[in-house]
mmCIF file of the C-alpha atoms, coordinates in Angstrom:
data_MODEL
# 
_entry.id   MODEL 
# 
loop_
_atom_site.group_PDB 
_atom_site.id 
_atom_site.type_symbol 
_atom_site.label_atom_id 
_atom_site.label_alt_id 
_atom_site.label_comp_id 
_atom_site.label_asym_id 
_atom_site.label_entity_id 
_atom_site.label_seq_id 
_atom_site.pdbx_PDB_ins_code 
_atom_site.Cartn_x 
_atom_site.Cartn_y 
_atom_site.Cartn_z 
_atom_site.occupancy 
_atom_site.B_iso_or_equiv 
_atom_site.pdbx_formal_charge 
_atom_site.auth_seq_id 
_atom_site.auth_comp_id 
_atom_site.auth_asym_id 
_atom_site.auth_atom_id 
_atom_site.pdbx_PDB_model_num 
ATOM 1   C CA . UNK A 1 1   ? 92.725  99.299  130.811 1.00 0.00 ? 1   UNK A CA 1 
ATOM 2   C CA . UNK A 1 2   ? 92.619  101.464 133.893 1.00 0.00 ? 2   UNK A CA 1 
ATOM 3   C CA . UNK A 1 3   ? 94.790  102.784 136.772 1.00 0.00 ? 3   UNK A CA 1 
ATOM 4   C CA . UNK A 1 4   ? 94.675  99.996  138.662 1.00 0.00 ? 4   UNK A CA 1 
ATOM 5   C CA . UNK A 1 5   ? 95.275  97.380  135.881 1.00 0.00 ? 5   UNK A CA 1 
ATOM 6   C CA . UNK A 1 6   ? 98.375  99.524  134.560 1.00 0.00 ? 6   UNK A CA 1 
ATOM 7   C CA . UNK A 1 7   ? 101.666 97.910  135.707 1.00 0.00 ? 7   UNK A CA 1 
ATOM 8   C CA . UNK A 1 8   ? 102.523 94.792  135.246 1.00 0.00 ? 8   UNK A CA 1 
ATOM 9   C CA . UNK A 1 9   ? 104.202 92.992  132.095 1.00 0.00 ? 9   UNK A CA 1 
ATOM 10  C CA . UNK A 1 10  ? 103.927 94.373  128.165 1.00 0.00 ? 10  UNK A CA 1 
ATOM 11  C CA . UNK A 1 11  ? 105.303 92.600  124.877 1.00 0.00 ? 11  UNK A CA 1 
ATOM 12  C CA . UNK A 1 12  ? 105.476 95.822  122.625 1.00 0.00 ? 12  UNK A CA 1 
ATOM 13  C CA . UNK A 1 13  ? 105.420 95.548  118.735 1.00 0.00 ? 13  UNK A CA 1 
ATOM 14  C CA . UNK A 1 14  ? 107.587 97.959  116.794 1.00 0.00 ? 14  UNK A CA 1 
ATOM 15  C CA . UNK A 1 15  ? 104.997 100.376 115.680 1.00 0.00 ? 15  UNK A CA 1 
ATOM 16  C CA . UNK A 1 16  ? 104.199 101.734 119.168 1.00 0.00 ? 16  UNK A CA 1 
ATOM 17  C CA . UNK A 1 17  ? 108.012 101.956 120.137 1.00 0.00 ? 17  UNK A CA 1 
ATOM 18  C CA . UNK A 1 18  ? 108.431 104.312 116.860 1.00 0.00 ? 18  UNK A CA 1 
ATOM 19  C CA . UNK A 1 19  ? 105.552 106.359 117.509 1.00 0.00 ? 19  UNK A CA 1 
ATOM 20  C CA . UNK A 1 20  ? 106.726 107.037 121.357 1.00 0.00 ? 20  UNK A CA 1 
ATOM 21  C CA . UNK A 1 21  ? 109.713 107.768 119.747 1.00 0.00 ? 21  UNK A CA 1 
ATOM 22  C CA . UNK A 1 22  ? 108.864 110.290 117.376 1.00 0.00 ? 22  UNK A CA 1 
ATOM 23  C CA . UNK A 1 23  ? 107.066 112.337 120.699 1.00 0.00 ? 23  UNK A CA 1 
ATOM 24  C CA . UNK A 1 24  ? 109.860 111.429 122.779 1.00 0.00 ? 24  UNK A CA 1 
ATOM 25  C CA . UNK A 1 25  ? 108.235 109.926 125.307 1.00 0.00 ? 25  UNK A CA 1 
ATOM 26  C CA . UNK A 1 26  ? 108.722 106.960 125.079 1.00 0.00 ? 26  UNK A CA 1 
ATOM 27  C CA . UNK A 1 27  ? 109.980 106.606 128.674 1.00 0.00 ? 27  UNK A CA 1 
ATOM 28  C CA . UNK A 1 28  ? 106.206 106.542 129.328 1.00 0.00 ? 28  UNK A CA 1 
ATOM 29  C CA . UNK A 1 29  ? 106.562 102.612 129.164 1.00 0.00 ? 29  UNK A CA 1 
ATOM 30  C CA . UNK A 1 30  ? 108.819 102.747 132.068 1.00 0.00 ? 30  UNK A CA 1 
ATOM 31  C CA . UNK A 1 31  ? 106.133 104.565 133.966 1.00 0.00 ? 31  UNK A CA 1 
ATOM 32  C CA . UNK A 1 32  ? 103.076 102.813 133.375 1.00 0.00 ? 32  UNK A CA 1 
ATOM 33  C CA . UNK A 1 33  ? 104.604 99.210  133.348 1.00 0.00 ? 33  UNK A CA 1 
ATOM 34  C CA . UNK A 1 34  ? 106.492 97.395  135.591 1.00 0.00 ? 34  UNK A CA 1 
ATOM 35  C CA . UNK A 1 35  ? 108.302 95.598  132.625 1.00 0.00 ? 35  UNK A CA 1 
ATOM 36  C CA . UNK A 1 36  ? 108.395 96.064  128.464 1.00 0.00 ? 36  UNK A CA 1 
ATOM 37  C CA . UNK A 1 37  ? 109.503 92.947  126.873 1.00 0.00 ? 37  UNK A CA 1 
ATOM 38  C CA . UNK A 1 38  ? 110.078 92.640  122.715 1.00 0.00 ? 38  UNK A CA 1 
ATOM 39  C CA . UNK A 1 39  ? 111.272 90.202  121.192 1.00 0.00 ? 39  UNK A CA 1 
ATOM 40  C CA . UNK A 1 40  ? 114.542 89.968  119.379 1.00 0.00 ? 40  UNK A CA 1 
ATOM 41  C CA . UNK A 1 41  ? 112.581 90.108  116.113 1.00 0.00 ? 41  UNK A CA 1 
ATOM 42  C CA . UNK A 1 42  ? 111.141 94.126  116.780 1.00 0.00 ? 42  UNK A CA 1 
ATOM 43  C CA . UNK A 1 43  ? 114.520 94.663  117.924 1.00 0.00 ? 43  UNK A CA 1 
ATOM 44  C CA . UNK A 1 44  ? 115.994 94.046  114.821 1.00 0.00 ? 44  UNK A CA 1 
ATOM 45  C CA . UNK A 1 45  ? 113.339 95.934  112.934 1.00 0.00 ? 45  UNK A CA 1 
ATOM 46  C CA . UNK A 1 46  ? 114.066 99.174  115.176 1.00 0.00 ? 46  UNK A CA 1 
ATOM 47  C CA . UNK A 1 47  ? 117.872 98.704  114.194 1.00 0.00 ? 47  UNK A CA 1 
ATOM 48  C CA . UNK A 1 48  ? 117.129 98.385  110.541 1.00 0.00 ? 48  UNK A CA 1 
ATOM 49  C CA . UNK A 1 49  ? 115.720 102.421 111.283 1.00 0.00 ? 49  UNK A CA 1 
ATOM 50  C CA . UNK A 1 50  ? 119.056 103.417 112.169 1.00 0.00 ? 50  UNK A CA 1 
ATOM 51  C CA . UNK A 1 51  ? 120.281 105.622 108.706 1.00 0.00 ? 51  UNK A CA 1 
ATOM 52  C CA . UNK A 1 52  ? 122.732 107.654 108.857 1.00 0.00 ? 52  UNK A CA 1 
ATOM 53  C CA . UNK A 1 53  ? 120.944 109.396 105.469 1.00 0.00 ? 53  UNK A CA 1 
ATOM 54  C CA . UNK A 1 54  ? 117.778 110.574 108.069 1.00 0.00 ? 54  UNK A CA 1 
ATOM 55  C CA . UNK A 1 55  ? 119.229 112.274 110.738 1.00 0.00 ? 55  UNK A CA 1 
ATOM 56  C CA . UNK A 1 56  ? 116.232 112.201 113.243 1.00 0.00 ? 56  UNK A CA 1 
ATOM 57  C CA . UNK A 1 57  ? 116.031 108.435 112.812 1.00 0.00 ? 57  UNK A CA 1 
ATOM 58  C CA . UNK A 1 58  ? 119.429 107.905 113.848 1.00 0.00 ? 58  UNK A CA 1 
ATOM 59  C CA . UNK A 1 59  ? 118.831 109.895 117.019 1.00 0.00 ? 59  UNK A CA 1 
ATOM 60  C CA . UNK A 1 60  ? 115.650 107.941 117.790 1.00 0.00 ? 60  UNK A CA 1 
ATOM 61  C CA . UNK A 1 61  ? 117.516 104.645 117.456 1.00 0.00 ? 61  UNK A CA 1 
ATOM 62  C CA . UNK A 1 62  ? 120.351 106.049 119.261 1.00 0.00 ? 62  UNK A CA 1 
ATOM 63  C CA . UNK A 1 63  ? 118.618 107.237 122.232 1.00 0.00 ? 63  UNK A CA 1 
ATOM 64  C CA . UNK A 1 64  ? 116.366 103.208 121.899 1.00 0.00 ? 64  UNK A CA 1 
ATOM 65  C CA . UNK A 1 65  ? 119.728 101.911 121.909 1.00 0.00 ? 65  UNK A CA 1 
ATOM 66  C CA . UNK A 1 66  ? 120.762 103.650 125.537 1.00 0.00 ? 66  UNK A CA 1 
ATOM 67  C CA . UNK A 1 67  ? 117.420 102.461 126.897 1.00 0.00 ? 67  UNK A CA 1 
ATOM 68  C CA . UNK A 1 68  ? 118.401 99.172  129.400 1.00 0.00 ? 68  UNK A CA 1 
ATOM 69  C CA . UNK A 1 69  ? 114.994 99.027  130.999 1.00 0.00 ? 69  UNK A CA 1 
ATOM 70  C CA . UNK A 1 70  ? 113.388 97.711  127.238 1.00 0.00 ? 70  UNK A CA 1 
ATOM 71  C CA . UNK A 1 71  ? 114.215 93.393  128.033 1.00 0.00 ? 71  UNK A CA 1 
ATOM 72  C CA . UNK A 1 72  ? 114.938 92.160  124.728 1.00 0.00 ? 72  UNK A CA 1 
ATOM 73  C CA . UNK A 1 73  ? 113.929 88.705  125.095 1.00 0.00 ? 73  UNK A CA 1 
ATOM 74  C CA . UNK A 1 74  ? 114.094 85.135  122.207 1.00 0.00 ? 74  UNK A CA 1 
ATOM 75  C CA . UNK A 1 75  ? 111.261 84.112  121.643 1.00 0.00 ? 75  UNK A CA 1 
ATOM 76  C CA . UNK A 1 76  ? 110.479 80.357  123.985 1.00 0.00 ? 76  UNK A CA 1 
ATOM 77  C CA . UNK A 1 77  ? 108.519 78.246  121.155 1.00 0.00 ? 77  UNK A CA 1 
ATOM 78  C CA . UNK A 1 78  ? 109.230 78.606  116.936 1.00 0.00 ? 78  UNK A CA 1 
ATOM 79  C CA . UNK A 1 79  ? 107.186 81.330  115.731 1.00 0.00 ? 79  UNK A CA 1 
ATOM 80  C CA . UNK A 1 80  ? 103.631 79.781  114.492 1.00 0.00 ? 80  UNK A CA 1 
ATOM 81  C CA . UNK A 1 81  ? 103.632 79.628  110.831 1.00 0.00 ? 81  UNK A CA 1 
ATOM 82  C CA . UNK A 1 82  ? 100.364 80.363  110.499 1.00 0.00 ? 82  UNK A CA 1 
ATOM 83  C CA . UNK A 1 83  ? 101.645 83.721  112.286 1.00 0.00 ? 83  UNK A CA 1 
ATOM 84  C CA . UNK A 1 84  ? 104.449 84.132  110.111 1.00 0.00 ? 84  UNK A CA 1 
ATOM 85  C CA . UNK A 1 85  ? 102.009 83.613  106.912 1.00 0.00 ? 85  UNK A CA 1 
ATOM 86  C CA . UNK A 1 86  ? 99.536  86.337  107.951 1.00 0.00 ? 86  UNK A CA 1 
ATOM 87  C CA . UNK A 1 87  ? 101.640 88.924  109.799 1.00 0.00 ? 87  UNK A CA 1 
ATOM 88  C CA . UNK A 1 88  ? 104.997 90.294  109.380 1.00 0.00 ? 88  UNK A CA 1 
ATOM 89  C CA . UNK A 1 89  ? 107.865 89.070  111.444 1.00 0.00 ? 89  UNK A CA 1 
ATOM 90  C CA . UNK A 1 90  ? 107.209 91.977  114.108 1.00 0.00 ? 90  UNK A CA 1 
ATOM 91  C CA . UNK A 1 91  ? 103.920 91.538  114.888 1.00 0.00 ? 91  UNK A CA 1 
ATOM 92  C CA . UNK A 1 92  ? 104.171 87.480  114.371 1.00 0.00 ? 92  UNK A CA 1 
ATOM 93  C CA . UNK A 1 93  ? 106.640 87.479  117.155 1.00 0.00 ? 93  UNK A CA 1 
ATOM 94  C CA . UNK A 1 94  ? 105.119 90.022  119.414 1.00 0.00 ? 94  UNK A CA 1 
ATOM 95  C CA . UNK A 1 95  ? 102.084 87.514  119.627 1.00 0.00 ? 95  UNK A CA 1 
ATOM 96  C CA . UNK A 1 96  ? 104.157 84.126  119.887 1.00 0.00 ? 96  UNK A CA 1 
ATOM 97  C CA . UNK A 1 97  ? 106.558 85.473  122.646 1.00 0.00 ? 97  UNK A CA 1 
ATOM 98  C CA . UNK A 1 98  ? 103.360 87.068  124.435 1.00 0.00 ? 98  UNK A CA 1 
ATOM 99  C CA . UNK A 1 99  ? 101.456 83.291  124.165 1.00 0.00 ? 99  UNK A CA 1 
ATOM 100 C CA . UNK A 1 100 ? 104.831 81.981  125.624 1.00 0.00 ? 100 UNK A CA 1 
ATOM 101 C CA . UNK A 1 101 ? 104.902 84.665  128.582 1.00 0.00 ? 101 UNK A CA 1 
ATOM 102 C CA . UNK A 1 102 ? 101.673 85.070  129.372 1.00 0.00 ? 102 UNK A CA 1 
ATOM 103 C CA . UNK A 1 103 ? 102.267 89.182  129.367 1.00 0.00 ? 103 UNK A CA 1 
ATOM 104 C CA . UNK A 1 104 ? 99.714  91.590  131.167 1.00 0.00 ? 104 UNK A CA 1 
ATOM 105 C CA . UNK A 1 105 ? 98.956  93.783  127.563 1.00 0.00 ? 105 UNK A CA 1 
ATOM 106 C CA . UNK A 1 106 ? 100.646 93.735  123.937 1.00 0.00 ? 106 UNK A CA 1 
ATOM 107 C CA . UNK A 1 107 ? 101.279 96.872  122.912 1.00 0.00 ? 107 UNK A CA 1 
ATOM 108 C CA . UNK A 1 108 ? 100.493 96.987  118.771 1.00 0.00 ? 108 UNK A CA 1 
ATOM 109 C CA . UNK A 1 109 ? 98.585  99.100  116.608 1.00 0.00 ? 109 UNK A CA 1 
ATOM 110 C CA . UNK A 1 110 ? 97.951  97.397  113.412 1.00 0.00 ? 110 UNK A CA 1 
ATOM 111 C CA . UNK A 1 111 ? 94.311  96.046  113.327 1.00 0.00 ? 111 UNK A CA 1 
ATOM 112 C CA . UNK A 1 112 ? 94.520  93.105  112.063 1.00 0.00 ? 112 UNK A CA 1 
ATOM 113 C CA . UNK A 1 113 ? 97.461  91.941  114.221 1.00 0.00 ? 113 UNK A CA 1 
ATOM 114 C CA . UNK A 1 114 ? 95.093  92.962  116.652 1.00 0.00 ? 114 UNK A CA 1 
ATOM 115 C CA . UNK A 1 115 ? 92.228  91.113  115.825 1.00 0.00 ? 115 UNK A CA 1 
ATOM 116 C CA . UNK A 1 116 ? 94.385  87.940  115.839 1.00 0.00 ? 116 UNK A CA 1 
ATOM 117 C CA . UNK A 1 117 ? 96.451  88.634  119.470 1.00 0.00 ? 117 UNK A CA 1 
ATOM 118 C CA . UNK A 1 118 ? 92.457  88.876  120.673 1.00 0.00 ? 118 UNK A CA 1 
ATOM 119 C CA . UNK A 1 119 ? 90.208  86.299  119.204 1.00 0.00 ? 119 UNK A CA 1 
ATOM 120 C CA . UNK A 1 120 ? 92.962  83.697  118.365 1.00 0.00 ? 120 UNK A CA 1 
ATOM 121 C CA . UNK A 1 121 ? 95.195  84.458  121.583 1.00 0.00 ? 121 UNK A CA 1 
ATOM 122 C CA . UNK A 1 122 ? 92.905  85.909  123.615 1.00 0.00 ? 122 UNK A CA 1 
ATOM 123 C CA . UNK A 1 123 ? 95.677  88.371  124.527 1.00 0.00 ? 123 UNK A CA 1 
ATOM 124 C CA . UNK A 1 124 ? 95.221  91.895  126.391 1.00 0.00 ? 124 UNK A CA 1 
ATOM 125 C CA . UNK A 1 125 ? 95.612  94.328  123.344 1.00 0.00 ? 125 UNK A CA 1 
ATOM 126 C CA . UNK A 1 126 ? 96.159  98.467  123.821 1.00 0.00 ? 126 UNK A CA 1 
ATOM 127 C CA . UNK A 1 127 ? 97.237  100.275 121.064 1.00 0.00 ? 127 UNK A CA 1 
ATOM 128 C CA . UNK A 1 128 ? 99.875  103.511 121.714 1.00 0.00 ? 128 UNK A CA 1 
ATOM 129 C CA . UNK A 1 129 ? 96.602  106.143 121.699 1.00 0.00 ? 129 UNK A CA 1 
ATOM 130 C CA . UNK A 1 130 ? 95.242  103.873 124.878 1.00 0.00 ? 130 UNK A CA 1 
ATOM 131 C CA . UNK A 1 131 ? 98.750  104.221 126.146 1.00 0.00 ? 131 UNK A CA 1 
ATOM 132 C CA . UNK A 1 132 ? 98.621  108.115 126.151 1.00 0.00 ? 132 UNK A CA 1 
ATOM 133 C CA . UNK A 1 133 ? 95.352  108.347 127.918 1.00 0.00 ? 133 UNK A CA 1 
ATOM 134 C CA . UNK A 1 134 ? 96.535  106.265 130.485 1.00 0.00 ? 134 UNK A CA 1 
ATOM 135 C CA . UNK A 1 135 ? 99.509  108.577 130.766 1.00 0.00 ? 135 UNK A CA 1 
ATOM 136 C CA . UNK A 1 136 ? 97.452  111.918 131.092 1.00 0.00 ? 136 UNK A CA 1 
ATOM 137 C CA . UNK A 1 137 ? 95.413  110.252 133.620 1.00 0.00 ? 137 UNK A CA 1 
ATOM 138 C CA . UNK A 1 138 ? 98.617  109.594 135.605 1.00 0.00 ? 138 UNK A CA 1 
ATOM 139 C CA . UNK A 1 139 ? 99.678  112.853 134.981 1.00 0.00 ? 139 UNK A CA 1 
ATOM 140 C CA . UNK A 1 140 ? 102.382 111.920 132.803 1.00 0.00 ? 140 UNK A CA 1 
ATOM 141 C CA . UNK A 1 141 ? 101.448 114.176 130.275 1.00 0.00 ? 141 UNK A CA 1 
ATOM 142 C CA . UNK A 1 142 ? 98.944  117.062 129.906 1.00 0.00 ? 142 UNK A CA 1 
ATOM 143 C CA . UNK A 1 143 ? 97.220  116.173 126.235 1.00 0.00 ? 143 UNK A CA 1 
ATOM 144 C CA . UNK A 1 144 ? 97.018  113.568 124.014 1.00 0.00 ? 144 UNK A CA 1 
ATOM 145 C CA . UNK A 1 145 ? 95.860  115.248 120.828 1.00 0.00 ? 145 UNK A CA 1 
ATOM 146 C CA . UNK A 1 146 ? 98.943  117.528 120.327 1.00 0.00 ? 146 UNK A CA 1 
ATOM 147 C CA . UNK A 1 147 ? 101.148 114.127 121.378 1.00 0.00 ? 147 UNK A CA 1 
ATOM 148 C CA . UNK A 1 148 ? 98.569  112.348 118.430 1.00 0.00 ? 148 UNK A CA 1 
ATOM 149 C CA . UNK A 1 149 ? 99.078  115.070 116.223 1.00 0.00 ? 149 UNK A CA 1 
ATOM 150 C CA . UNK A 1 150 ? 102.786 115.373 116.548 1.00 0.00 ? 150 UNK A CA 1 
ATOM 151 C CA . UNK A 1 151 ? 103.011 111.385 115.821 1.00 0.00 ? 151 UNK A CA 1 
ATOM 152 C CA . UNK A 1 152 ? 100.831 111.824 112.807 1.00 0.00 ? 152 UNK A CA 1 
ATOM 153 C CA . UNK A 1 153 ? 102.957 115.088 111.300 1.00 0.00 ? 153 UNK A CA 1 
ATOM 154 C CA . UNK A 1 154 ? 105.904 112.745 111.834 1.00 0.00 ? 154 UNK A CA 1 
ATOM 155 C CA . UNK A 1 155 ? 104.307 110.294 109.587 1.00 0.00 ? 155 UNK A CA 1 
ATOM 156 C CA . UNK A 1 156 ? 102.547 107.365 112.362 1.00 0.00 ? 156 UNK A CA 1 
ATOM 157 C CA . UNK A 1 157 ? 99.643  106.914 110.409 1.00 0.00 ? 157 UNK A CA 1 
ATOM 158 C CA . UNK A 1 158 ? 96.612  106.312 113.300 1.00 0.00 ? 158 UNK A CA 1 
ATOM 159 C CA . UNK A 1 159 ? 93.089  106.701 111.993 1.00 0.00 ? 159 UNK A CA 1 
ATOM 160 C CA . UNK A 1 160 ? 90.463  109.812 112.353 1.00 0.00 ? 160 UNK A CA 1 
ATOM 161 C CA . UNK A 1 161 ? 87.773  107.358 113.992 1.00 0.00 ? 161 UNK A CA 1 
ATOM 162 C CA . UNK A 1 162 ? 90.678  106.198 116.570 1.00 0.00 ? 162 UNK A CA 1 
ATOM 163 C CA . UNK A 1 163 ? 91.739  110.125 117.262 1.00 0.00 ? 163 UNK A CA 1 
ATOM 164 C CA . UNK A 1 164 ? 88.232  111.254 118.054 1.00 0.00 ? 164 UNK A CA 1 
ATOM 165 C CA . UNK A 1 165 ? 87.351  108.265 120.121 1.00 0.00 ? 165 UNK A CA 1 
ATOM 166 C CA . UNK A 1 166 ? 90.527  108.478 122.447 1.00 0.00 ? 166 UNK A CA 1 
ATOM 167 C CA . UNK A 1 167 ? 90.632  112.134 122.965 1.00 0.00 ? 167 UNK A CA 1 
ATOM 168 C CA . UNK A 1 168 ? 86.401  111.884 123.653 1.00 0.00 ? 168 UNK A CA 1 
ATOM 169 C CA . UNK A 1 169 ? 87.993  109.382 126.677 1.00 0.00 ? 169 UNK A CA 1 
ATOM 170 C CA . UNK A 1 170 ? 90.702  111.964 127.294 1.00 0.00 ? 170 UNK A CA 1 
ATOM 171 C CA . UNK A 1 171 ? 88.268  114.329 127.777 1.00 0.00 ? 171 UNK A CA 1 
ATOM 172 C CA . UNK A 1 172 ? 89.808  116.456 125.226 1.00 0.00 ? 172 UNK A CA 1 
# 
């Protein structure tokens, strides 16, 4: 993923759209794509955050809520049950909608749903780390690792290996 490949169409999976949401920046979607498409399915599981017992949840899913330029879409086929057996309903759907659509990227950060979008898809997969990169090198943002480290102290659990190999191609 480079400058000139960012735009286009992105099916995004829930975990990314939490994690932008715990830096706030989440509006860096809207920049870097042309269009973010989830399915009704991710939706639903970023509704089911909305608690009125943890405060800052029920902001995030307020301010989600408000955001019109996120197309919710159904998904065009029945979700693969092969999908459905290995993956949860999220990341199952994220993949089936994307097959339907023929998206530019998925957006998801759980490996193995990863590994499947790639070698049994053959999908375009960026996790929310690639995302931020891409963002500082369209001056959308001036570091990743505080934006990395402010995900992880708000409890977005990305790996050590995955931190020190984006901010090495952050140049931080």
């Amino acid at each position: 993923m480079n400058e000139s490949t960012v735009k286009g169409r992105i099916v995004s999976n829930t975990g990314p759209i939490i994690a932008l949401m715990i830096i706030s920046k989440l509006g860096i979607l809207r920049e870097l794509f042309d269009e973010v498409v989830i399915p009704h399915e991710v939706h639903q599981e970023l509704l089911q955050g909305k608690s009125v017992e943890n405060f800052m949840n029920l902001m995030r899913i307020t301010i989600y809520e408000q955001e019109k330029w996120i197309k919710i879409q159904d998904l065009q086929t029945s979700l693969n049950p092969a999908l459905k057996g290995m993956l949860d309903i999220g990341e199952a759907s994220v993949i089936q909608l994307a097959s339907d659509i023929k998206p530019d990227f998925v957006l998801i950060d759980e490996r193995k749903a990863r590994k499947i979008a790639r070698s049994m898809y053959g999908l375009k997969v960026v996790g929310t780390a690639r995302i931020l990169v891409e963002a500082k090198k369209r001056g959308l943002i001036q570091t990743v690792k505080d934006l990395l480290d402010e995900m992880r102290a708000g409890g977005y659990w990305i790996g050590d290996t995955i931190v020190q190999q984006i901010l090495k191609e952050a140049g931080e």
